[in-house]
C-alpha positions in Angstrom: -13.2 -18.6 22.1 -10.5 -17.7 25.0 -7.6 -18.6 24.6 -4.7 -20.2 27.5 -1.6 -18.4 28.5 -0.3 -21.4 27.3 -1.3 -20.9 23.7 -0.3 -17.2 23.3 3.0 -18.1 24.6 3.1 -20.5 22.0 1.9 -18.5 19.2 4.7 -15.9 20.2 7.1 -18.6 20.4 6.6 -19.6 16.6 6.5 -16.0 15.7 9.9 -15.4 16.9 12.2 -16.2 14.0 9.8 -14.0 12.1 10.4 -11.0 14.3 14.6 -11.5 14.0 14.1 -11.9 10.6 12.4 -8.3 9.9 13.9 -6.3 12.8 15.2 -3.1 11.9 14.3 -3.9 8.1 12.0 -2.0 6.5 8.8 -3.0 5.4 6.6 -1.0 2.5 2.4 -1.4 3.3 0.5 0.0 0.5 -3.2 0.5 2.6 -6.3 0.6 0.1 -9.7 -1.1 -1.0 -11.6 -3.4 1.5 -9.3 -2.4 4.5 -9.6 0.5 4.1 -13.9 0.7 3.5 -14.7 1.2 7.7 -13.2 2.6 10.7 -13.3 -0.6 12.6 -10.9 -2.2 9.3 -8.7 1.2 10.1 -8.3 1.1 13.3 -7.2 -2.9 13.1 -4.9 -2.4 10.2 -3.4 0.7 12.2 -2.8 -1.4 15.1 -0.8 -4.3 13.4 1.3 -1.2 11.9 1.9 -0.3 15.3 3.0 -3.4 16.6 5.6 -4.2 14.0 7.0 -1.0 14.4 7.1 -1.5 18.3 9.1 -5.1 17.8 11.9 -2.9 16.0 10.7 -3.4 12.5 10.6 0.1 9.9 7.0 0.2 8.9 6.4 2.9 5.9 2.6 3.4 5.0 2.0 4.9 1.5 -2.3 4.9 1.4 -4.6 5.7 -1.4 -8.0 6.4 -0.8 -10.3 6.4 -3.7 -13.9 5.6 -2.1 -13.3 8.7 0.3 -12.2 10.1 -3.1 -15.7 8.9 -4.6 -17.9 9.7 -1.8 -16.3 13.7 -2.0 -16.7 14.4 -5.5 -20.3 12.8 -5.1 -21.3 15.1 -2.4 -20.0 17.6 -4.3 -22.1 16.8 -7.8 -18.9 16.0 -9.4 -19.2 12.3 -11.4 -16.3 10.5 -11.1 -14.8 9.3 -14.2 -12.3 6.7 -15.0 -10.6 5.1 -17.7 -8.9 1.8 -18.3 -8.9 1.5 -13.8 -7.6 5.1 -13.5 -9.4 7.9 -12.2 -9.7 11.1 -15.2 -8.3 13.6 -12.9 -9.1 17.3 -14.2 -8.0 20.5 -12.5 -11.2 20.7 -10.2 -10.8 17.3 -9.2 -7.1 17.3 -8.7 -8.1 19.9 -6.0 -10.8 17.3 -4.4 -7.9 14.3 -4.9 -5.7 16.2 -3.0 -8.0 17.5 -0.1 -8.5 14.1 0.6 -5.8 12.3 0.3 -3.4 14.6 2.0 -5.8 16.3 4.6 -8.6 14.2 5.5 -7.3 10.4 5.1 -3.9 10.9 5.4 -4.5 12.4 9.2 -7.3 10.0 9.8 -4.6 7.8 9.6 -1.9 9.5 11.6 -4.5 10.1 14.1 -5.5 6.3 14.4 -1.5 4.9 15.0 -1.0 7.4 18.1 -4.4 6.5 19.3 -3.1 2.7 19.3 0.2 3.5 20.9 2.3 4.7 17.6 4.4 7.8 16.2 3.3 8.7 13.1 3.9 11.6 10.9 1.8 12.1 7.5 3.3 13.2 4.0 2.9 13.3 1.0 4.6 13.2 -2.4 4.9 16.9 -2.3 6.8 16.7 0.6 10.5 17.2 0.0 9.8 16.6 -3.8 9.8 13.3 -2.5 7.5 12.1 -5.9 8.3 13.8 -8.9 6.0 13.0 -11.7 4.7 13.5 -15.2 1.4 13.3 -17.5 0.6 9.9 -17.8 -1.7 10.9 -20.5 -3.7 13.7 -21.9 -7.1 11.8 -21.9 -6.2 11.5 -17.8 -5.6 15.0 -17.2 -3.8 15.4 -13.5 -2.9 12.0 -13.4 0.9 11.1 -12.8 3.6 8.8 -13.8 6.5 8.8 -11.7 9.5 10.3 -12.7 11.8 10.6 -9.9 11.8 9.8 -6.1 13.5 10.9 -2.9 13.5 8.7 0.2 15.7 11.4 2.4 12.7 12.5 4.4 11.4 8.6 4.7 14.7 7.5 6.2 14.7 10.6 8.5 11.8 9.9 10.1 12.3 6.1 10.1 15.5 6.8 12.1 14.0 9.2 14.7 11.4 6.1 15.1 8.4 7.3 13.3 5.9 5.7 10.8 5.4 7.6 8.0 2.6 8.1 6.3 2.5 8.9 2.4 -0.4 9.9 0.5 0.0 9.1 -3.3 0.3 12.5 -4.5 3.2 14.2 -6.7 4.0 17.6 -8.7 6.4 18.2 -11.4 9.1 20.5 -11.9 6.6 23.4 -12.7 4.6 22.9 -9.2 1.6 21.2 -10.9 0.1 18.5 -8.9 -0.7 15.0 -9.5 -3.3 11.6 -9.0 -0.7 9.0 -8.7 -1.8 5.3 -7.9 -0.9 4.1 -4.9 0.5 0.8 -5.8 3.4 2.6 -8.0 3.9 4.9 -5.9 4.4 2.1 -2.9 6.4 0.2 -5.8 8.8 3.2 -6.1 9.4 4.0 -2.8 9.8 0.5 -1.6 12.6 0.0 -4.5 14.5 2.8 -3.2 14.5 1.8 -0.3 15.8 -1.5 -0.9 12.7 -2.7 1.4 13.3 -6.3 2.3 9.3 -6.5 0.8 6.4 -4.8 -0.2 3.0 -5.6 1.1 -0.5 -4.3 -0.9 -3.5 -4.8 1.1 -6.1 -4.7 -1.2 -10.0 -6.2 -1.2 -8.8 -9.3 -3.4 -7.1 -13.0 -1.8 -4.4 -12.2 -4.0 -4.2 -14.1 -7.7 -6.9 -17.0 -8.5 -6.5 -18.8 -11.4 -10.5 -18.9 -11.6 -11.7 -15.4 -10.7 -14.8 -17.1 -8.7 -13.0 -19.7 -6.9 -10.9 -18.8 -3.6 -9.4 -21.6 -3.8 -7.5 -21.6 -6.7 -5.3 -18.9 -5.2 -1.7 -18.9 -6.3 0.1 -19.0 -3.5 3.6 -18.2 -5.1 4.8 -16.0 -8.6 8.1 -15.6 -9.8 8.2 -12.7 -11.8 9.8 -14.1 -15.1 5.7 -15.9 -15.1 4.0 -12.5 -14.4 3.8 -12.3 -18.3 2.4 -15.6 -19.2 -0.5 -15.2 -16.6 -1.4 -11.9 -18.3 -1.4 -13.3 -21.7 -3.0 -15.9 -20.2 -6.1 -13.8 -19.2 -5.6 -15.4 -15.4 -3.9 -11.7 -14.4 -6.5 -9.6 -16.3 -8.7 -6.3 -15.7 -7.6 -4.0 -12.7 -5.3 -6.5 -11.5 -2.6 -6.1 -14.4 -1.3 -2.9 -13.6 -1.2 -3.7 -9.6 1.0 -6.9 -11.1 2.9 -4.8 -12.8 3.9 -2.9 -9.7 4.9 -5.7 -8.3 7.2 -6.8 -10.6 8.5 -3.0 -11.1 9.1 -3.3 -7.4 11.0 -6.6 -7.2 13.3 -5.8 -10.2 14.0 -2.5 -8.5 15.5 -4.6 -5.1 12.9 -5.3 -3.3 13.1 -9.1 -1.9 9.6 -10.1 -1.8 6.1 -8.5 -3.1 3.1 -9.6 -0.9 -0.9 -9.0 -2.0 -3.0 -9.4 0.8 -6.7 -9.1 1.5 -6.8 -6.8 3.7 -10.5 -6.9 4.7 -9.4 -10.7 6.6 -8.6 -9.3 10.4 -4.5 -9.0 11.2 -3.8 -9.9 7.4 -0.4 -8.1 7.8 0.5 -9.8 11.0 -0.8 -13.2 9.3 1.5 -12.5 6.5 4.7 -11.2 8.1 5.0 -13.2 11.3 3.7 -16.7 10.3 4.7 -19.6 7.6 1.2 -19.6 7.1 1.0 -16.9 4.0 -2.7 -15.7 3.3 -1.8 -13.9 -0.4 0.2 -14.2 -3.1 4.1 -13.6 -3.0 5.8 -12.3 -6.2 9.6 -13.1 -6.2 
């Protein structure tokens, strides 16, 4: 249903203070799962990206991109393996992991902001040494922990008025490349950069006390409770480690942590320019 000119100007009435509150801070989107799963979901999410950046607020986009991931390895008779939630990354994968992530996606991506009216220049954590890592495990092969990180390039960009674009990729010391998951890799940058919060759009309301009811959602989390859900068994399964980020990310400076569905149209813009709050916030 249409619309008045009388109800937009309203809506960008009430989204006002929102706008003076983030301008010219910067805001840290990790982009994965559901909006991430068709190009109509991309080309939305990539359009909200571009507006915040256009009302004056610093927008960095660190993306993962495991179904692309998936769907790659499949055509190539490769069977994807994973362990605990993380992807057993050996050196032929690796190679696939970061073909994807840092060619195909990461540019789909850059491509889709200018084509809705944006700057953006794509990255990753081999950029710069911008994500230094190490082994997280032997059993995981090429998958990373992160070690060390280095925002200079993010901050140059931000100030010549560009969104960056991160893939979730990192090498060590020796050159050898690694998987990192997205979510600590968004946690890591958005700590060191002192972002004023932290959004992950994933394909999940956010945290539900009951797992099948949506509306049991937990609307707020300080992070002194994170523990007690886990023990709990209401933070369980792949969830635990993408609360752990969170909290990683809050105690590194961050102000807020938001998760997000990110398959419910202008999620981002639902969160960060209305009272109205659509995920959970960690604080």
């Amino acid at each position: 249903m249409a619309i008045s000119n009388t109800e937009k100007a309203e809506v960008l009435t009430q989204a006002l203070p929102y706008i003076q509150k983030y301008r010219d801070k910067i805001i840290v989107v990790k982009y994965g799962g559901g909006a991430m799963v068709t190009k109509a979901h991309q080309r939305s999410v990539m359009g909200d990206i571009v507006l915040l950046n256009q009302i004056g607020i610093r927008v960095v986009l660190v993306h993962g991109g495991g179904p692309e991931i998936n769907e790659t390895l499949q055509r190539m008779r490769i069977q994807p393996k994973f362990q605990n939630g993380l992807r057993v990354t050996d050196a032929e994968t690796m190679d696939v992991v970061q073909m994807v992530l840092s060619g195909k996606v990461n540019k789909e991506l850059v491509n889709l902001i200018g084509g809705a009216g944006g700057s953006a220049i794509g990255l990753s954590g081999l950029d710069g040494r911008m994500v230094e890592a190490k082994p997280l495990s032997a059993e995981l092969g090429y998958v990373g922990e992160v070690t060390k990180v280095n925002v200079k390039p993010i901050l140059d960009l931000l100030d010549a008025g560009y969104i960056p674009v991160l893939s979730s990729v990192g090498c060590d010391k020796k050159g050898s490349v690694y998987n990192i998951n997205a979510d600590t890799v968004a946690a890591r940058i958005a700590g060191e950069l002192k972002a004023m919060c932290l959004v992950s759009m994933t394909d999940t309301k956010g945290i539900l006390r009951d797992p099948k009811d949506d509306a049991t959602l937990i609307s707020e989390v300080n992070v002194s409770e994170a523990s007690h859900l886990i023990r709990d068994g209401i933070i369980s399964g792949g969830m635990i480690p993408k609360v752990e980020c969170c909290v990683e990310a809050i105690r590194r400076g961050v102000g807020r942590v938001f998760i997000i569905d990110g398959r419910v149209p202008h999620a981002i813009l639902i969160e960060a320019l209305s009272d109205e709050g659509i995920g959970t916030m960690f604080f």
